[in-house]
Backbone as numpy.savetxt, mean C-alpha at the origin, in Angstrom:
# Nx Ny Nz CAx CAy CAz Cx Cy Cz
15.21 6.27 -4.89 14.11 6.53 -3.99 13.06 5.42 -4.16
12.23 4.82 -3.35 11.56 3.74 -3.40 10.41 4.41 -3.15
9.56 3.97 -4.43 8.27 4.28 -4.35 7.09 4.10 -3.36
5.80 5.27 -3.12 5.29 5.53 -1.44 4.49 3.47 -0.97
4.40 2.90 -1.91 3.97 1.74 -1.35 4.77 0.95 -0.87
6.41 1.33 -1.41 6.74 0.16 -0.78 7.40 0.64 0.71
7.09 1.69 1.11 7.63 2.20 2.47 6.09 3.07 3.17
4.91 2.99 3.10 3.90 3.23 3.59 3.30 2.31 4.51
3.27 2.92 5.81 2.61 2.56 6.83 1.35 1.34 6.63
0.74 1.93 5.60 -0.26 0.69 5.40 -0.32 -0.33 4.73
0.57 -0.22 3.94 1.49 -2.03 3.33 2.26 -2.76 4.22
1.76 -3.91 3.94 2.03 -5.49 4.33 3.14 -5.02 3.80
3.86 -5.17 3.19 5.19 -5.48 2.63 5.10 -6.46 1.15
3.83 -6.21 0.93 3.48 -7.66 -0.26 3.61 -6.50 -1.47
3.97 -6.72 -2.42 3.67 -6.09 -3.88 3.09 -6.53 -5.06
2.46 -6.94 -5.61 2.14 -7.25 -6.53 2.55 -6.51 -8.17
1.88 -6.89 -9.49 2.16 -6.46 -10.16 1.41 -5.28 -10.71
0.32 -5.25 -9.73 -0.46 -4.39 -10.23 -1.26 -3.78 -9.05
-1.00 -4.29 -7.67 -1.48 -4.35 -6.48 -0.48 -4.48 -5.40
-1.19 -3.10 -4.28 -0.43 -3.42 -2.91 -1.49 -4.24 -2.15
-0.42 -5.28 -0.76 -1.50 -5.35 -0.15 -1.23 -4.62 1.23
-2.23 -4.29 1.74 -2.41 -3.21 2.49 -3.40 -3.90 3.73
-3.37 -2.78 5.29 -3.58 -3.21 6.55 -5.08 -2.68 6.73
-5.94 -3.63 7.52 -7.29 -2.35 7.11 -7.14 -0.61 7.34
-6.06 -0.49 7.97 -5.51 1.17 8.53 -5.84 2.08 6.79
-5.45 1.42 6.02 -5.62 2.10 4.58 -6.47 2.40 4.15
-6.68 4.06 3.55 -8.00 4.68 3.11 -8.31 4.17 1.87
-7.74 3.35 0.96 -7.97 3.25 -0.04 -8.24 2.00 -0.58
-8.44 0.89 0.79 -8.00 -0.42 0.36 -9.71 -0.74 -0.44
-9.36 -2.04 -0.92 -10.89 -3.12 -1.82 -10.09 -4.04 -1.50
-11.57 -4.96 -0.91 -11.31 -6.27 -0.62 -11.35 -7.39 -2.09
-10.63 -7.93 -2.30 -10.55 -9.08 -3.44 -10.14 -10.21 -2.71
-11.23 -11.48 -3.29 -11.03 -13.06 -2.61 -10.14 -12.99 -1.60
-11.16 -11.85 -0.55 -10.49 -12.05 0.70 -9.62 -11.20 1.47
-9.08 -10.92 0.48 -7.67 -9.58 0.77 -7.63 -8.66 0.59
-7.10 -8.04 1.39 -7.04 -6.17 1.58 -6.17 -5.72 0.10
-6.06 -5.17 -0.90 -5.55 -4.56 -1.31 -5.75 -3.22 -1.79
-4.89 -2.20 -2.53 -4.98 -1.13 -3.02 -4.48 -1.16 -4.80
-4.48 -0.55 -5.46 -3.48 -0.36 -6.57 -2.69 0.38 -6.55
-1.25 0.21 -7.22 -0.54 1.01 -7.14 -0.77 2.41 -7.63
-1.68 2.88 -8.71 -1.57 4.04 -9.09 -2.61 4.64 -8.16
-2.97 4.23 -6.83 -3.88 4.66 -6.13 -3.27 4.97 -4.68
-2.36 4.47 -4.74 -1.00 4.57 -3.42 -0.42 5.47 -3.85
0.64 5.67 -5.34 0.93 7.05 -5.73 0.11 8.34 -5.24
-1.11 8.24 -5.63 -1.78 9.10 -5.39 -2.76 9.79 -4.14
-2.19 8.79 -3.13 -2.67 8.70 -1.93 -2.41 9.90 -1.04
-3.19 11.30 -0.68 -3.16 12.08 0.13 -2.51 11.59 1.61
-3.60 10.27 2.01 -3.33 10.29 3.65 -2.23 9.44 3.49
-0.92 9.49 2.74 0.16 9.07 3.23 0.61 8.68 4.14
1.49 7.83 4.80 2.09 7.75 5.85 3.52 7.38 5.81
4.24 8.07 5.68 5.80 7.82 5.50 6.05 6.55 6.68
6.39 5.27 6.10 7.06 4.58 7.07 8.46 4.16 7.19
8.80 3.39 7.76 10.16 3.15 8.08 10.94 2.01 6.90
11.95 2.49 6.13 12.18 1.73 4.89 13.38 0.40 5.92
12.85 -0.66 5.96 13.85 -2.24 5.97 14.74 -1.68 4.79
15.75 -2.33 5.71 16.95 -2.68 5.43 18.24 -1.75 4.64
């Protein structure tokens, strides 16, 4: 099963090691030098989920 960031509506598709990056659509994002991201233990824990469509 692939964890909710890497198949959530509001990820880019980028992962980091410690960070998603995410679309402004995301309730949870902080901007850092520039970029939308979230953390992962904050995507786990993310109520407004959005199940998206898993590539490939």
């Amino acid at each position: 099963m692939k964890e909710k960031y890497n198949t959530c509506k509001h990820s880019t598709g980028n992962v980091g090691e410690l960070v998603v990056y995410v679309k402004p659509s995301c309730p949870n994002y902080t901007k850092i030098r520039g970029s939308l991201v979230s953390s992962k233990i904050r995507c786990k824990k993310c109520k407004g989920w959005e199940g998206g469509q898993v590539n490939g």
